[in-house]
mmCIF entry with sequence, helices, sheets and N, C-alpha, C, O atoms, coordinates in Angstrom:
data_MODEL
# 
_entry.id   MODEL 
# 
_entity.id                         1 
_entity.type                       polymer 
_entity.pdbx_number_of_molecules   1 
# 
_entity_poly.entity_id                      1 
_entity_poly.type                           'polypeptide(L)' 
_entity_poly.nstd_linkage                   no 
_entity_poly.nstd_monomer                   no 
_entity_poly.pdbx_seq_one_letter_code       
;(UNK)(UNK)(UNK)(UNK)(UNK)(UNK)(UNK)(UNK)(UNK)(UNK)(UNK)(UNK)(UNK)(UNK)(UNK)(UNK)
(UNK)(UNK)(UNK)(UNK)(UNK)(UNK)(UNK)(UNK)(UNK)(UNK)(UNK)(UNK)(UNK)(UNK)(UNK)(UNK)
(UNK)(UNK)(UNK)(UNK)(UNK)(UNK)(UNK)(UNK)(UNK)(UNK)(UNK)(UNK)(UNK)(UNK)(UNK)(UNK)
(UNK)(UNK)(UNK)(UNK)(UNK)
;
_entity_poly.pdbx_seq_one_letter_code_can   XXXXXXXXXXXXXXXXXXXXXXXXXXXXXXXXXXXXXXXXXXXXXXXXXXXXX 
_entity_poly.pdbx_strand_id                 A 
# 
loop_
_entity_poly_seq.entity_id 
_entity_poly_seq.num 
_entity_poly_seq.mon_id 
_entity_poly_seq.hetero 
1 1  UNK n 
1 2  UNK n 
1 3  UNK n 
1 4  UNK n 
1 5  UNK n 
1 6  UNK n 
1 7  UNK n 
1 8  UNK n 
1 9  UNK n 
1 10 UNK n 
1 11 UNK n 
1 12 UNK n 
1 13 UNK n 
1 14 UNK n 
1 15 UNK n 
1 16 UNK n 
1 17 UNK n 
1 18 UNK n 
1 19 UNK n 
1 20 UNK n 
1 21 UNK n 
1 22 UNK n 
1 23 UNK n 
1 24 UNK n 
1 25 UNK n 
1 26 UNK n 
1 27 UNK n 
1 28 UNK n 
1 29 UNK n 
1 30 UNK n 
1 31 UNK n 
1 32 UNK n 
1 33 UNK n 
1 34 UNK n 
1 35 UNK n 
1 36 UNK n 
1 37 UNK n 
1 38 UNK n 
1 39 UNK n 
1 40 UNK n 
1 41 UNK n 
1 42 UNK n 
1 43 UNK n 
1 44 UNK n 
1 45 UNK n 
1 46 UNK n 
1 47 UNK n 
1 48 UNK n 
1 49 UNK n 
1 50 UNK n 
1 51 UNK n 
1 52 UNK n 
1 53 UNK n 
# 
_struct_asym.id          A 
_struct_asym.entity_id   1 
# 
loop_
_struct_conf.conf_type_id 
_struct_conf.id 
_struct_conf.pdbx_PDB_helix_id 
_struct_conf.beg_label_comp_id 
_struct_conf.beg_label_asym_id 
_struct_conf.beg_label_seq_id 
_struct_conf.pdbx_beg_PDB_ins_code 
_struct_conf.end_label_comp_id 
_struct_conf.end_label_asym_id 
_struct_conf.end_label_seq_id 
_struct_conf.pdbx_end_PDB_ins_code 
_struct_conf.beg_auth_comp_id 
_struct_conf.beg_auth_asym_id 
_struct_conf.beg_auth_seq_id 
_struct_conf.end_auth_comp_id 
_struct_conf.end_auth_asym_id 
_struct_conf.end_auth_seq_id 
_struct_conf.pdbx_PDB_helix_class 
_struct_conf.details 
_struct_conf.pdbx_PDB_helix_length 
HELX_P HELX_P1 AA1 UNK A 3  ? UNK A 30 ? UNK A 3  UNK A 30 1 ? 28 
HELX_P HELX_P2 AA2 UNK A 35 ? UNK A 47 ? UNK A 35 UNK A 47 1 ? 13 
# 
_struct_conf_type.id          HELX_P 
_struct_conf_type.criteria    ? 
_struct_conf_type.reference   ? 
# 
loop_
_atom_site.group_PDB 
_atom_site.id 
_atom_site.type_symbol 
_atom_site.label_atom_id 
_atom_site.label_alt_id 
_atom_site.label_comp_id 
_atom_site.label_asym_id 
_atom_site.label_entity_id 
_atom_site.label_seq_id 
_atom_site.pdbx_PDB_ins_code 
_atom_site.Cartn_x 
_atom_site.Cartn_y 
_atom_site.Cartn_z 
_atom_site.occupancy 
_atom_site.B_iso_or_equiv 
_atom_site.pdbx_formal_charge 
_atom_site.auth_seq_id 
_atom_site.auth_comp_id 
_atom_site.auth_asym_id 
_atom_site.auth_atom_id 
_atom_site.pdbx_PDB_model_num 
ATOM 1   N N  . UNK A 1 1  ? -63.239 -21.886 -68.364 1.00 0.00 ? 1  UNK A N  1 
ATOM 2   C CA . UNK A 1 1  ? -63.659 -20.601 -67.805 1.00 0.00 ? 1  UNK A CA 1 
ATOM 3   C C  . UNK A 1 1  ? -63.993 -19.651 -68.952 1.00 0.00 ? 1  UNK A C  1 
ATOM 4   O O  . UNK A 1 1  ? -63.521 -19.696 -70.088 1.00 0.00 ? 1  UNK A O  1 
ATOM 5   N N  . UNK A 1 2  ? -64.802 -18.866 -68.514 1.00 0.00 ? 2  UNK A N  1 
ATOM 6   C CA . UNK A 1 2  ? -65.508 -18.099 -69.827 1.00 0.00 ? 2  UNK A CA 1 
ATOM 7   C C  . UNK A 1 2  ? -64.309 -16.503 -69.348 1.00 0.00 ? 2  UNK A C  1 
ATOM 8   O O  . UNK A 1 2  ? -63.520 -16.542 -68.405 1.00 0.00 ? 2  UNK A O  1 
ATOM 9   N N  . UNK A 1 3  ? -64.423 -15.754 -69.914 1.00 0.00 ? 3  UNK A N  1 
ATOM 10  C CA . UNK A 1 3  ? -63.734 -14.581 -70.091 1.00 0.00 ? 3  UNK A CA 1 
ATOM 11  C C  . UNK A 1 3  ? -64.501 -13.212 -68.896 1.00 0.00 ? 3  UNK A C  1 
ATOM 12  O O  . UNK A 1 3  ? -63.890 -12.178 -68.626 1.00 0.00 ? 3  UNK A O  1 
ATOM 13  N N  . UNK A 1 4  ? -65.404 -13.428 -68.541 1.00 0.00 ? 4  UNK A N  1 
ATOM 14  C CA . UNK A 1 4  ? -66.109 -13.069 -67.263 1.00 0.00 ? 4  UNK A CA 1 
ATOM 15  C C  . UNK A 1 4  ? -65.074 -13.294 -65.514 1.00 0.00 ? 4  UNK A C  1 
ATOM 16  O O  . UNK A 1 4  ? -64.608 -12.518 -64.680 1.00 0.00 ? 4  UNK A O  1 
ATOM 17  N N  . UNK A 1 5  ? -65.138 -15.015 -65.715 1.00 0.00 ? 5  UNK A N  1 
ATOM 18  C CA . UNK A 1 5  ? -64.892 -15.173 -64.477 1.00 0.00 ? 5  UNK A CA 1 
ATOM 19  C C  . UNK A 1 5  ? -63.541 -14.815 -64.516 1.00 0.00 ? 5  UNK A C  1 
ATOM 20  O O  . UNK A 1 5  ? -63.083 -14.284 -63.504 1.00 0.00 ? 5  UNK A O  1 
ATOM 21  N N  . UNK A 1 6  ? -62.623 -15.046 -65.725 1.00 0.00 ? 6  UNK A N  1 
ATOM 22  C CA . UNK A 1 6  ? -61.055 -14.584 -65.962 1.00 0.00 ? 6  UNK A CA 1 
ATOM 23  C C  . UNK A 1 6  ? -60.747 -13.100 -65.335 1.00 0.00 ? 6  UNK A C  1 
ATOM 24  O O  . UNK A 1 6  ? -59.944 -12.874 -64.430 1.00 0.00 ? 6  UNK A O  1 
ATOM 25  N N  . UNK A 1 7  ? -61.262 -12.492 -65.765 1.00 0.00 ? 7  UNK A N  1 
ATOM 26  C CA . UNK A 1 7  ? -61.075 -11.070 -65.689 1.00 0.00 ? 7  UNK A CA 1 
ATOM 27  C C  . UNK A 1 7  ? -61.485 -10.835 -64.114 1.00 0.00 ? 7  UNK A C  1 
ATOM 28  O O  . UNK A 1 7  ? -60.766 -10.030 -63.522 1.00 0.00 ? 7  UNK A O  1 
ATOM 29  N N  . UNK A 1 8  ? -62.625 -11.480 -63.309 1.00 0.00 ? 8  UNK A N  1 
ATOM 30  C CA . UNK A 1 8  ? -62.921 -11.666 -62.241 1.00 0.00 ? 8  UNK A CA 1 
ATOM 31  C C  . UNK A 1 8  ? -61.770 -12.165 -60.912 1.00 0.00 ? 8  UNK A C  1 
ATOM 32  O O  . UNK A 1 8  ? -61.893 -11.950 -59.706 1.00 0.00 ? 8  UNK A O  1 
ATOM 33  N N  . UNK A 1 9  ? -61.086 -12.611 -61.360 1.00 0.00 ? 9  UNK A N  1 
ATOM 34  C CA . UNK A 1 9  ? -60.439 -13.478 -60.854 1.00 0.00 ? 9  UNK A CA 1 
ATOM 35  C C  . UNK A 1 9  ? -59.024 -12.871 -60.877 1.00 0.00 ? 9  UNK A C  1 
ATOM 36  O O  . UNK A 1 9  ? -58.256 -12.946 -59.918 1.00 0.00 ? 9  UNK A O  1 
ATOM 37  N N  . UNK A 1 10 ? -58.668 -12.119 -62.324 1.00 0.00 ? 10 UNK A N  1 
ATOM 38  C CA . UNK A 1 10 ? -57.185 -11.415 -62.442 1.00 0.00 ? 10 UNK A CA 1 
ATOM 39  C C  . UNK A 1 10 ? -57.539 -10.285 -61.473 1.00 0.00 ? 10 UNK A C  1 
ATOM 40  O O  . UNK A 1 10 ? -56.476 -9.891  -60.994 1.00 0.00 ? 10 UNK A O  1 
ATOM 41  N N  . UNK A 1 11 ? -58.893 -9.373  -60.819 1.00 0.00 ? 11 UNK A N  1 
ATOM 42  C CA . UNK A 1 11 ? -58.815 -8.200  -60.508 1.00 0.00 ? 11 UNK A CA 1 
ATOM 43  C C  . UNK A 1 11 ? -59.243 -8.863  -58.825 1.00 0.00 ? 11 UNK A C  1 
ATOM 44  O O  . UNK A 1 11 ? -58.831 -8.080  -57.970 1.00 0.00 ? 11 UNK A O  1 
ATOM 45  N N  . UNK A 1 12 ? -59.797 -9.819  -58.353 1.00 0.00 ? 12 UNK A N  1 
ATOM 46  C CA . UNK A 1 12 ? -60.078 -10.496 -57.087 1.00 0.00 ? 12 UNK A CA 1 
ATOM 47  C C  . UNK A 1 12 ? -58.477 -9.842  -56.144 1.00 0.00 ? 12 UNK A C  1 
ATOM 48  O O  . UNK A 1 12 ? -58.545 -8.820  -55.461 1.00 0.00 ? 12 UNK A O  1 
ATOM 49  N N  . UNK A 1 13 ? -57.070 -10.705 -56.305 1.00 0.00 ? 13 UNK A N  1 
ATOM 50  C CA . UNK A 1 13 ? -55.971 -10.291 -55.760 1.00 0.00 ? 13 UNK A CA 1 
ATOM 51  C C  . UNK A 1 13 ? -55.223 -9.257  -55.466 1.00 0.00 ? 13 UNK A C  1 
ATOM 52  O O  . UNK A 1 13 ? -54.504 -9.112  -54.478 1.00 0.00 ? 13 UNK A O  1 
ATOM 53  N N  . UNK A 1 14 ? -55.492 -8.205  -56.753 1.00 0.00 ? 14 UNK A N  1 
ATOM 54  C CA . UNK A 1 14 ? -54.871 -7.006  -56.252 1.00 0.00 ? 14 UNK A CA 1 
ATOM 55  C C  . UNK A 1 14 ? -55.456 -6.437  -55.361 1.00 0.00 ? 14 UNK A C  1 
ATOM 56  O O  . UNK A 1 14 ? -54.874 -6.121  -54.323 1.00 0.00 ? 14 UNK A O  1 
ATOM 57  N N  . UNK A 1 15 ? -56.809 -6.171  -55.591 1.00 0.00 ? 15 UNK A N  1 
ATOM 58  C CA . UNK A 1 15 ? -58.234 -5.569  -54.682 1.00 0.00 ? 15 UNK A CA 1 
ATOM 59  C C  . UNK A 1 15 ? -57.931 -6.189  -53.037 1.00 0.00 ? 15 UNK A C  1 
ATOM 60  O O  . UNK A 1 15 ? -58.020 -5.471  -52.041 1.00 0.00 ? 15 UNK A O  1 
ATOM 61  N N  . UNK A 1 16 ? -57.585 -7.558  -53.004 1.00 0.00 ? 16 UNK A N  1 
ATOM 62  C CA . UNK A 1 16 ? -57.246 -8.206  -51.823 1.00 0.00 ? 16 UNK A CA 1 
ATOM 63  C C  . UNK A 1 16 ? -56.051 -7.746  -51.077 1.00 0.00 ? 16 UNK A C  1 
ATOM 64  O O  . UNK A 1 16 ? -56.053 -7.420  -49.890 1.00 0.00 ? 16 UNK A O  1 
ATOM 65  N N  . UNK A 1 17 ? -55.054 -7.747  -51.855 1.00 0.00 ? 17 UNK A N  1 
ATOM 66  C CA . UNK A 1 17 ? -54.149 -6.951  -51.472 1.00 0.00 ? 17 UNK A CA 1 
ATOM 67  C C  . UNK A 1 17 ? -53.762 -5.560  -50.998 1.00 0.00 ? 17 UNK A C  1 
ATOM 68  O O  . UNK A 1 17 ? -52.770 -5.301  -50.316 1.00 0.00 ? 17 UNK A O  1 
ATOM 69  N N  . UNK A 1 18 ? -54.498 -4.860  -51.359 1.00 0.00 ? 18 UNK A N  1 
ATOM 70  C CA . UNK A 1 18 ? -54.474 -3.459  -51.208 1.00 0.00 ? 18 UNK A CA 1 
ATOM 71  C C  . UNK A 1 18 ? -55.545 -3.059  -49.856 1.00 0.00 ? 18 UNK A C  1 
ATOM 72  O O  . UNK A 1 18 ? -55.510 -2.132  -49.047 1.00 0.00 ? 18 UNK A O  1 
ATOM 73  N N  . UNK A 1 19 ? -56.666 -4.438  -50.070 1.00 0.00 ? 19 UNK A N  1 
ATOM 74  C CA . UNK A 1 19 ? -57.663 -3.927  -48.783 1.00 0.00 ? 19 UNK A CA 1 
ATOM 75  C C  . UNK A 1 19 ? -56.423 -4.579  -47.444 1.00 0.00 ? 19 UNK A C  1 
ATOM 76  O O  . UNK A 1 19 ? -56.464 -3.744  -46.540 1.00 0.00 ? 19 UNK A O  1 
ATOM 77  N N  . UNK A 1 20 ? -55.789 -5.294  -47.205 1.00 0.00 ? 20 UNK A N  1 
ATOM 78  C CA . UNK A 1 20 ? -54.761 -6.004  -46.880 1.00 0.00 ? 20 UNK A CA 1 
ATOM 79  C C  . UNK A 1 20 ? -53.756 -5.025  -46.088 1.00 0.00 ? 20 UNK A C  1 
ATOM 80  O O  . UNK A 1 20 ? -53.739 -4.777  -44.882 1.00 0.00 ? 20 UNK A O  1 
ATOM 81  N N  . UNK A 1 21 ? -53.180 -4.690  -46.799 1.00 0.00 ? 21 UNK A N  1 
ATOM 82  C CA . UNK A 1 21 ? -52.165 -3.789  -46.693 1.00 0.00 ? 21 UNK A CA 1 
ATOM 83  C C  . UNK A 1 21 ? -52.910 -2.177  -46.060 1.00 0.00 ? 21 UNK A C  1 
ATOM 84  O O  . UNK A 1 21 ? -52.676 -1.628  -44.983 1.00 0.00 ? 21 UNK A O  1 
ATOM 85  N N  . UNK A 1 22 ? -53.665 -1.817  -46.959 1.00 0.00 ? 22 UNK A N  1 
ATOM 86  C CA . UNK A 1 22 ? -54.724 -0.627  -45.963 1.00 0.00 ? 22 UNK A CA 1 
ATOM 87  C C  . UNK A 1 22 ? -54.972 -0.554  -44.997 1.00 0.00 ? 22 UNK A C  1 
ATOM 88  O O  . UNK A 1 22 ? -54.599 0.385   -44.292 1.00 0.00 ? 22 UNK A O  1 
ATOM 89  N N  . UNK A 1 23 ? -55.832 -1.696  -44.514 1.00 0.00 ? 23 UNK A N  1 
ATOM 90  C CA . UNK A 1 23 ? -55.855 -2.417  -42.726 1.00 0.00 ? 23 UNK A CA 1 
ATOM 91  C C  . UNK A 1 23 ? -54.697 -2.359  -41.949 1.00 0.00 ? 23 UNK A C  1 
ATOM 92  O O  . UNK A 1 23 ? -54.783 -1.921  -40.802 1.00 0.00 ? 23 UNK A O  1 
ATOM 93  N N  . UNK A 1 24 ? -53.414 -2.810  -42.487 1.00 0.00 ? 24 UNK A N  1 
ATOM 94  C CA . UNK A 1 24 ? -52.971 -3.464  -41.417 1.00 0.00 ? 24 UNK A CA 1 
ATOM 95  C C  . UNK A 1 24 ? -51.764 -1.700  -41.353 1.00 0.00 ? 24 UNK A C  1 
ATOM 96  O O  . UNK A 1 24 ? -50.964 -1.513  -40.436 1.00 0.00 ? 24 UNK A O  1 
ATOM 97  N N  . UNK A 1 25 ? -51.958 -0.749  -42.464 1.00 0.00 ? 25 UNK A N  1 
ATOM 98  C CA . UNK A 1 25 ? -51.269 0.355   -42.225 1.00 0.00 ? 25 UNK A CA 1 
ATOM 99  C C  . UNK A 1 25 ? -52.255 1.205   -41.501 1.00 0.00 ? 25 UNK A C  1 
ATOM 100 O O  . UNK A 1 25 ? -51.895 2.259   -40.977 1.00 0.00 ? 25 UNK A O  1 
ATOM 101 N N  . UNK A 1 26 ? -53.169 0.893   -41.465 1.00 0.00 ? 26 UNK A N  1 
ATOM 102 C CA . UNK A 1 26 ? -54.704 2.246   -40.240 1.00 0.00 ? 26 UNK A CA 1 
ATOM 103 C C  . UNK A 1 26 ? -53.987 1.381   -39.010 1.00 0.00 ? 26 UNK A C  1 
ATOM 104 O O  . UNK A 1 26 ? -53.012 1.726   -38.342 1.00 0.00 ? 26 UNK A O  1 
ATOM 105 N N  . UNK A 1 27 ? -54.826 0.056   -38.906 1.00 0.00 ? 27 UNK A N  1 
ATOM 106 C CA . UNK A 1 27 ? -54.187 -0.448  -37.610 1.00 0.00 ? 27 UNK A CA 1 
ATOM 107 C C  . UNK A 1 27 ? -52.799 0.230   -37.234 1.00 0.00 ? 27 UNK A C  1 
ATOM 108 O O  . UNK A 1 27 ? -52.641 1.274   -36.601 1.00 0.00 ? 27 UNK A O  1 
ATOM 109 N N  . UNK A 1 28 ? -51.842 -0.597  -37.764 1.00 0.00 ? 28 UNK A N  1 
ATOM 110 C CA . UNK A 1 28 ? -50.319 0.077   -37.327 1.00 0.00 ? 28 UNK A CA 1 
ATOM 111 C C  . UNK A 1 28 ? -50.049 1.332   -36.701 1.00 0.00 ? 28 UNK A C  1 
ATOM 112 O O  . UNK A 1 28 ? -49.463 1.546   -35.639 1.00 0.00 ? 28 UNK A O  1 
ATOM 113 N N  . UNK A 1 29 ? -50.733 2.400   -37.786 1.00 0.00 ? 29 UNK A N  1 
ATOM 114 C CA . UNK A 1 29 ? -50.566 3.847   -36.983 1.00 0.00 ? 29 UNK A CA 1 
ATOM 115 C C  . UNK A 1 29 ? -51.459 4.211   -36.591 1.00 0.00 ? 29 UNK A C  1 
ATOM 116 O O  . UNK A 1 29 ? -51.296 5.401   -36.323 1.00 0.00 ? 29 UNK A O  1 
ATOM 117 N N  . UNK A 1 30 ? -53.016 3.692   -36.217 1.00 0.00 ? 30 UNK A N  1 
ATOM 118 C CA . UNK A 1 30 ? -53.631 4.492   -35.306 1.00 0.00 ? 30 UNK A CA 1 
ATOM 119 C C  . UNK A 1 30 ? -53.056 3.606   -34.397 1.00 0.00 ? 30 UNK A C  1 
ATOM 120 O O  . UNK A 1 30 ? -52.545 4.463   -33.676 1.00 0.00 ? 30 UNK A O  1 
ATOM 121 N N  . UNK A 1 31 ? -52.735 2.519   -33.861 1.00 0.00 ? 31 UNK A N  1 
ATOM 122 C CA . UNK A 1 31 ? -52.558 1.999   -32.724 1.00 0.00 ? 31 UNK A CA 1 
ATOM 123 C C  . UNK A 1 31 ? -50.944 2.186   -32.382 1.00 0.00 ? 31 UNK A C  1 
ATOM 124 O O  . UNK A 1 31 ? -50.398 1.322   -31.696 1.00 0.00 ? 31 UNK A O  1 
ATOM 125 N N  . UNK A 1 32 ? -50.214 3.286   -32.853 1.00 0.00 ? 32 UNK A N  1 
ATOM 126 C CA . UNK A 1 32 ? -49.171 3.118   -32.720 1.00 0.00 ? 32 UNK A CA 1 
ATOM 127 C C  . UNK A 1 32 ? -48.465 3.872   -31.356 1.00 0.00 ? 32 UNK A C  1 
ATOM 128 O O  . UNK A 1 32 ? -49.171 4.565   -30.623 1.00 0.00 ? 32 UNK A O  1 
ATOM 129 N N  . UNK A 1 33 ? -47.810 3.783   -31.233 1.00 0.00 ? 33 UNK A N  1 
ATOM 130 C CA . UNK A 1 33 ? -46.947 4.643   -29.276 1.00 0.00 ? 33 UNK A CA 1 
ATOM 131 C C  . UNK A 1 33 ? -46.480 5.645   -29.457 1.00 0.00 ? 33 UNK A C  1 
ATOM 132 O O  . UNK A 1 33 ? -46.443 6.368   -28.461 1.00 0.00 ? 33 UNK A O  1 
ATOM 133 N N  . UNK A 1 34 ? -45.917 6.197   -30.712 1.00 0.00 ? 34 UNK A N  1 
ATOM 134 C CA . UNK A 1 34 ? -45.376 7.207   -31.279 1.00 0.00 ? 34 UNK A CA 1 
ATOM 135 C C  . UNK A 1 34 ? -46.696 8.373   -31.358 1.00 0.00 ? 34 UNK A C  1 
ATOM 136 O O  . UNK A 1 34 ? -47.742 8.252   -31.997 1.00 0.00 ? 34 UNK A O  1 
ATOM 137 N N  . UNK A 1 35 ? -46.332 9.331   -30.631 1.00 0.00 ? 35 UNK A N  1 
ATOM 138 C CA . UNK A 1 35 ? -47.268 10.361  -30.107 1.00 0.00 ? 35 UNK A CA 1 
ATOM 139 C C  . UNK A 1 35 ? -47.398 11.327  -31.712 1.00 0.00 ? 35 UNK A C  1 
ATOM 140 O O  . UNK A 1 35 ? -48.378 11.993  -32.046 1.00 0.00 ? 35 UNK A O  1 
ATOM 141 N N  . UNK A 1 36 ? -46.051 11.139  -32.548 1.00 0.00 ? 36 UNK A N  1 
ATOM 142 C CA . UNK A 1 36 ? -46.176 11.695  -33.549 1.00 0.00 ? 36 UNK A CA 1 
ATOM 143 C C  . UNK A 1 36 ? -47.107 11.264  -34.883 1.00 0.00 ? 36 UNK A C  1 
ATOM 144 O O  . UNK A 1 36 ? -47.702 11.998  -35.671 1.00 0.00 ? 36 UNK A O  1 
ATOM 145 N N  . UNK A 1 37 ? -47.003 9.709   -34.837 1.00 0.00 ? 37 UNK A N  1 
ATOM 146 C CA . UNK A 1 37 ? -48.134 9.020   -35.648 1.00 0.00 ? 37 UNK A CA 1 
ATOM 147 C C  . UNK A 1 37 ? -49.770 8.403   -35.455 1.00 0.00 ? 37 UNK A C  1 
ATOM 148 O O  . UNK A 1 37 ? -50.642 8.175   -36.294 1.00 0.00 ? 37 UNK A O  1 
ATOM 149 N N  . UNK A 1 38 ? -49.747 8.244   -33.893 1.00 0.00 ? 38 UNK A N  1 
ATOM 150 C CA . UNK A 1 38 ? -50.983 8.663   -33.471 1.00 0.00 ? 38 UNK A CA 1 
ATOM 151 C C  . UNK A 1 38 ? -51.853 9.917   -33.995 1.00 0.00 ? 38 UNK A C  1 
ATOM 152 O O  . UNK A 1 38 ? -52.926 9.867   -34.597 1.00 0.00 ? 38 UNK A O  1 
ATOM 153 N N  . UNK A 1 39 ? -50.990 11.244  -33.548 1.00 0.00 ? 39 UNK A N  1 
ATOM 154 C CA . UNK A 1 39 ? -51.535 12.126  -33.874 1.00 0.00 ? 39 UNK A CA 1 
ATOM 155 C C  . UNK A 1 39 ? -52.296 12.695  -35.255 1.00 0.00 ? 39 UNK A C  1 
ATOM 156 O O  . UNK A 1 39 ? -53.314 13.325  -35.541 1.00 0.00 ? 39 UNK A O  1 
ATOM 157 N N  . UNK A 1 40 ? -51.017 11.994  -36.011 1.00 0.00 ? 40 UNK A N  1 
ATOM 158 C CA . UNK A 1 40 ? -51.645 12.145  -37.447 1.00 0.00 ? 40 UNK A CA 1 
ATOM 159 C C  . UNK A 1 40 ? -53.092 11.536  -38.199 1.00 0.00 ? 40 UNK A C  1 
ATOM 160 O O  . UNK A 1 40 ? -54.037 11.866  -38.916 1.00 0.00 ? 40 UNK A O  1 
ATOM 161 N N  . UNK A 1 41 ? -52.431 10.285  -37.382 1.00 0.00 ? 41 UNK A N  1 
ATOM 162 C CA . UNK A 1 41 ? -54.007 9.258   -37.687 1.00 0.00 ? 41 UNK A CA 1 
ATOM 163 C C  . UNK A 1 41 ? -55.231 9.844   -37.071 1.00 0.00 ? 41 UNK A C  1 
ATOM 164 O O  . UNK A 1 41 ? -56.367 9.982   -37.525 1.00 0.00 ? 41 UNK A O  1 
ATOM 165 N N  . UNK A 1 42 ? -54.630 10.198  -35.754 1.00 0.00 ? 42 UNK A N  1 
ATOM 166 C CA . UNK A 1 42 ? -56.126 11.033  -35.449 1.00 0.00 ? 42 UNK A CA 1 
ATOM 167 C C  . UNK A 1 42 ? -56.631 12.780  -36.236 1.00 0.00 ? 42 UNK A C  1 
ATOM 168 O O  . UNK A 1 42 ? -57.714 13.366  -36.211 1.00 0.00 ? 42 UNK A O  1 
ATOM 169 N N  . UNK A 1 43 ? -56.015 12.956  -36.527 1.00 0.00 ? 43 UNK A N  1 
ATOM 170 C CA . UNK A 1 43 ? -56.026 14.226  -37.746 1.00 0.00 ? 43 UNK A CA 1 
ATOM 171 C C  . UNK A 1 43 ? -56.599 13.920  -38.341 1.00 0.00 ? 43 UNK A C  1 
ATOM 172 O O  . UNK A 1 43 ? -57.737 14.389  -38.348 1.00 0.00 ? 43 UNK A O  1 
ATOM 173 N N  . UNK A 1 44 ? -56.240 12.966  -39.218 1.00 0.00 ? 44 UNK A N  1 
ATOM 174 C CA . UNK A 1 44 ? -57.032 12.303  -40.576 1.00 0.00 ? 44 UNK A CA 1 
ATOM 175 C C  . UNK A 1 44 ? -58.111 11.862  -40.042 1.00 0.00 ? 44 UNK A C  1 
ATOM 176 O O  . UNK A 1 44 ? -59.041 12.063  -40.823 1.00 0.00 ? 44 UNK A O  1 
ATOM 177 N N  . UNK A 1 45 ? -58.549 11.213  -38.820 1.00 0.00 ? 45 UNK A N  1 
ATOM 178 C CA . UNK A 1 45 ? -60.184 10.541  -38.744 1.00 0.00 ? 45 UNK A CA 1 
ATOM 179 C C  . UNK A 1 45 ? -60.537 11.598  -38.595 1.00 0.00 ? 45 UNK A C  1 
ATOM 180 O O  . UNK A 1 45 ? -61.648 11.569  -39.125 1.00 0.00 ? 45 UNK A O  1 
ATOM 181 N N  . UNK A 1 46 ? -60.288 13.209  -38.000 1.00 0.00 ? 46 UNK A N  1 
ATOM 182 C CA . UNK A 1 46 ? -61.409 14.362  -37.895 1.00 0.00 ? 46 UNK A CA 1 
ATOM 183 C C  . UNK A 1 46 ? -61.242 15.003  -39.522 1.00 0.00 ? 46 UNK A C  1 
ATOM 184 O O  . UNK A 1 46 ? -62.208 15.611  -39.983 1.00 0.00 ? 46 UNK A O  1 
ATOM 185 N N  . UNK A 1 47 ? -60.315 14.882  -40.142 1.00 0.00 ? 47 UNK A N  1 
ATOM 186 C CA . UNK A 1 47 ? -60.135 15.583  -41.483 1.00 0.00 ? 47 UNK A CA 1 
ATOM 187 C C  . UNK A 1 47 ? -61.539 14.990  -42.453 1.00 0.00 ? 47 UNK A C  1 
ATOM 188 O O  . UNK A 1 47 ? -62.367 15.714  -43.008 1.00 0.00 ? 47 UNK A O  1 
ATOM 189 N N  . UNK A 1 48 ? -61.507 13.378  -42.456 1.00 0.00 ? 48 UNK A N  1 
ATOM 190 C CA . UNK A 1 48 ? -62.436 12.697  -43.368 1.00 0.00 ? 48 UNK A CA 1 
ATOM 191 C C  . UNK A 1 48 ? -63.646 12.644  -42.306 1.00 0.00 ? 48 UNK A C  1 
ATOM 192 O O  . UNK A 1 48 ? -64.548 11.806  -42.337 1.00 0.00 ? 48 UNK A O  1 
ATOM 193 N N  . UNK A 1 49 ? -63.525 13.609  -41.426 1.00 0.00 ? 49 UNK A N  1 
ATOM 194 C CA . UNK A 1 49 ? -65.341 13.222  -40.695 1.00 0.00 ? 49 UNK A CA 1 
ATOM 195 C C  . UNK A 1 49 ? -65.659 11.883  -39.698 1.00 0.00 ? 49 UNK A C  1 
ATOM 196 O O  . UNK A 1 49 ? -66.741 11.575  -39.198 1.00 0.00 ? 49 UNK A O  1 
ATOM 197 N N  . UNK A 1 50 ? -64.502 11.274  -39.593 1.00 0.00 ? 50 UNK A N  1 
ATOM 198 C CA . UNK A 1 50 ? -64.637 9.683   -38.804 1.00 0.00 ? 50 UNK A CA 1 
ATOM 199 C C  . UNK A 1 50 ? -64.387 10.211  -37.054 1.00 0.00 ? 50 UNK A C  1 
ATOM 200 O O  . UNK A 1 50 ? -63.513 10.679  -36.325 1.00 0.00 ? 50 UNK A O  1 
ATOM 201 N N  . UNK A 1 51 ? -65.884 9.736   -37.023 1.00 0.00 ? 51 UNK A N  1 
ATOM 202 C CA . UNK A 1 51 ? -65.647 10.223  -35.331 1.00 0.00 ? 51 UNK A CA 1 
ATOM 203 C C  . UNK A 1 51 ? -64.635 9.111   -34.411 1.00 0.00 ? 51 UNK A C  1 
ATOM 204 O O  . UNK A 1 51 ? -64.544 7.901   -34.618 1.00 0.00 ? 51 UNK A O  1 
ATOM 205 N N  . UNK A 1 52 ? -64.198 9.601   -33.760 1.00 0.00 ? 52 UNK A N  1 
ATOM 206 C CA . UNK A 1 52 ? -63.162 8.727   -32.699 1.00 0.00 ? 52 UNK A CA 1 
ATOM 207 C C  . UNK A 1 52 ? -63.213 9.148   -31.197 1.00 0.00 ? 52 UNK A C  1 
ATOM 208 O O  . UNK A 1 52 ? -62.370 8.799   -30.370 1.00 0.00 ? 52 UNK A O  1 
ATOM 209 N N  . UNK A 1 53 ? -63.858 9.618   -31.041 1.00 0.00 ? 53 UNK A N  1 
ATOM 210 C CA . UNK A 1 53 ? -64.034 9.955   -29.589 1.00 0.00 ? 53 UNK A CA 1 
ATOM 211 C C  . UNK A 1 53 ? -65.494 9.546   -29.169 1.00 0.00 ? 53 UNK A C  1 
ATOM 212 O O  . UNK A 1 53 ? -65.877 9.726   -28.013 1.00 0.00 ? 53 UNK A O  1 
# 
C-alpha cells in the first residue's frame, strides 16, 4: 500500500463511526415518546432551517 490509501483507510472508520452514531442519536430522539426530547429535536430542525412539517 502506498501512503495515500494508508491515510485513506486510517480516516475511512472514524468518519464511519461518527456518521453511525449521528444517525442512530437524530433517529433516537426525533423518534422518541418523551414529549421533552421530541420537542427539542423538533427545535433544532426549525433552528437549522430543516422543514418537518
Amino acid at each position: 500500500m502506498n501512503a495515500t490509501q494508508t491515510k485513506t483507510q486510517s480516516l475511512l472508520a472514524p468518519v464511519l463511526a461518527m456518521a453511525v452514531i449521528g444517525l442512530t442519536m437524530l433517529f433516537a430522539v426525533g423518534h422518541a415518546q418523551s414529549a421533552t426530547m421530541h420537542d427539542a429535536a423538533h427545535d433544532m430542525r426549525h433552528a437549522t432551517g430543516f422543514p418537518c412539517h
